[in-house]
C-alpha positions, 0 to 999 in steps of 0.5 A, a space after each residue: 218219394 216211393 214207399 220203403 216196399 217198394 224200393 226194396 222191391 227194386 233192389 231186389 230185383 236189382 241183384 236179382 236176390 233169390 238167386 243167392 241159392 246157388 252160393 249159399 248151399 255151398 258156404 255152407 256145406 264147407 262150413 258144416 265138413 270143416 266142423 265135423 257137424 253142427 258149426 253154431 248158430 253165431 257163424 250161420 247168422 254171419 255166414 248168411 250175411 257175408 254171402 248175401 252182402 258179398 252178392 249184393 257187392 257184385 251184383 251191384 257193380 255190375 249192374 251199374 257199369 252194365 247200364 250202357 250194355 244193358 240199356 240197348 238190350 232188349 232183355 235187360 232194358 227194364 232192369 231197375 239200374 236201367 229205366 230209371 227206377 234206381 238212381 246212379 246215387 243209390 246204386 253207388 251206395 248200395 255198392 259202398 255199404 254192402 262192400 262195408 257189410 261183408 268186412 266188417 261180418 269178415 273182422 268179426 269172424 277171424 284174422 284170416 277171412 279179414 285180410 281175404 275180405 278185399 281180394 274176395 271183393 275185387 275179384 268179385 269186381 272183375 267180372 264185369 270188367 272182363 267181358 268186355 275183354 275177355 271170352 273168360 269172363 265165364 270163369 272169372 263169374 265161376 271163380 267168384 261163386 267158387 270162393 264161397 266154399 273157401 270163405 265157409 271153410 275159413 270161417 270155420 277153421 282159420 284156414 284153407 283145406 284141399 277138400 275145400 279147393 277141390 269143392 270150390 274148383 268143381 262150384 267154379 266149372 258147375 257156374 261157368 258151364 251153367 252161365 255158358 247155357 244162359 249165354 246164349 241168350 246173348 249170343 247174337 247180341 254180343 256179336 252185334 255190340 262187340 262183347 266177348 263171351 264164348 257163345 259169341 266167339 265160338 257159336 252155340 253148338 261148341 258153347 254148349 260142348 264146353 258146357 257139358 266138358 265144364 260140368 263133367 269137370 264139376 262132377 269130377 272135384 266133386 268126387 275129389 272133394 268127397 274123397 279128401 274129406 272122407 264124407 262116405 256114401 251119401 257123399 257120393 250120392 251127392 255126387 250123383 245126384 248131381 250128375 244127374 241134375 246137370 245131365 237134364 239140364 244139357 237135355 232141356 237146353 239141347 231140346 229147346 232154347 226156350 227152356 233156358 230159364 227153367 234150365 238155369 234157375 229151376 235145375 240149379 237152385 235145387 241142385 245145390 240144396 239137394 246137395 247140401 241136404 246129402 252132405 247133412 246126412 251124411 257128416 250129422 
């Protein structure tokens, strides 16, 4: 039997955890505007939990109903879900008690994050479902980080804002547009296994021109959701600063494929906090 560490070790890279950064930023952005400030430590604590449950859950099943996919590609053959490492037991498991986690944190908050607890789930679900139809399945991945903004907005406030929609919508373009640029890694690949997503419907250049119109939509419900919620100047730094940090990301990409990690995981996981930091500033 292998020791605890290790198999922690492996569900870690199984969900690939330290990609929660890109989520997490924005839960709590919209917890701290919806709370005009310091929102207490009691939602930090179930905040951070829903979050890394609600990704744990999602990457979960996908991991698991990619086995097949992820087996005949080269990239994706040593994932724990694929060489062995990880049973189909263990992974159901994971599925089913992390699903558990993330309602009853959700029952624990108020009425209204309960009763959106499961179609947050399902919709979460559904990503991996839908390439295998569906060039959108961009979106629908987009869709499913967006939510965060609104999941920290009800946790807060028992409701849903238009700020919060605006922040959502421009988390959901911000992660197509960047799953876009890690997809073309794929590209050859989907086209060769019949998996849809648009870099292999409509070839690199035009993927990347959607990219660079998602992103400029991003920039955009960004400067709404700072507007509606009347943050002020750093607000629009944040904006920005934003702008700036994607722009060099189409520029890494643009110059060299190779730099696509550096342009996914580097440029994307500080772009989130230097907004969330921005947004601090501004509101405390």
């Amino acid at each position: 039997m292998k020791p605890f560490s290790q198999r922690l070790t492996d569900f870690s890279e199984l969900v690939m955890f330290q990609h929660s950064v890109f989520s997490l930023p924005f839960i709590f952005i919209a917890m701290i505007v919806a709370a005009d400030g310091w929102f207490g430590w009691l939602l930090l604590v179930q905040g951070a939990i829903a979050a890394v449950s609600a990704r744990n859950f999602a990457m979960g099943v996908n991991r698991y109903l990619d086995r097949d996919i992820d087996a005949l590609n080269p990239r994706t053959s040593s994932r724990p879900s694929v060489d062995g490492r990880i049973s189909e037991a263990s992974m159901i498991s994971f599925i089913v008690v992390n699903a558990a986690v993330f309602i009853a944190v959700a029952w624990f908050i108020n009425d209204l994050a309960l009763k959106l607890s499961i179609p947050i789930l399902i919709v979460l679900a559904s990503y991996t479902l839908f390439k295998r139809f569906s060039a959108l399945a961009h979106l629908i991945l987009g869709v499913s980080l967006g939510l965060a903004p609104i999941a920290g907005v009800v946790a807060v406030a028992n409701d849903v804002t238009l700020w919060s929609v605006y922040l959502s919508v421009g988390v959901m373009f911000w992660v197509a547009g960047f799953d876009l640029l890690y997809s073309l890694q794929d590209m050859e690949f989907d086209k060769a296994h019949g998996l849809h997503s648009i870099p292999s419907k409509f070839g690199a250049k035009n993927t990347m021109m959607i990219a660079k119109l998602f992103h400029l939509l991003t920039i955009l419900f960004w400067y709404l959701f700072v507007t509606d919620a009347q943050i002020g100047a750093w607000g629009y730094t944040a904006v920005i600063a934003g702008a700036l940090m994607l722009s060099y990301e189409h520029y890494l990409v643009a110059k060299d494929f190779t730099k696509i990690d550096r342009a996914f995981f580097t440029v994307n996981g500080y772009l989130g906090f230097v907004f969330l930091f921005l947004i601090i500033f501004s509101v405390l």
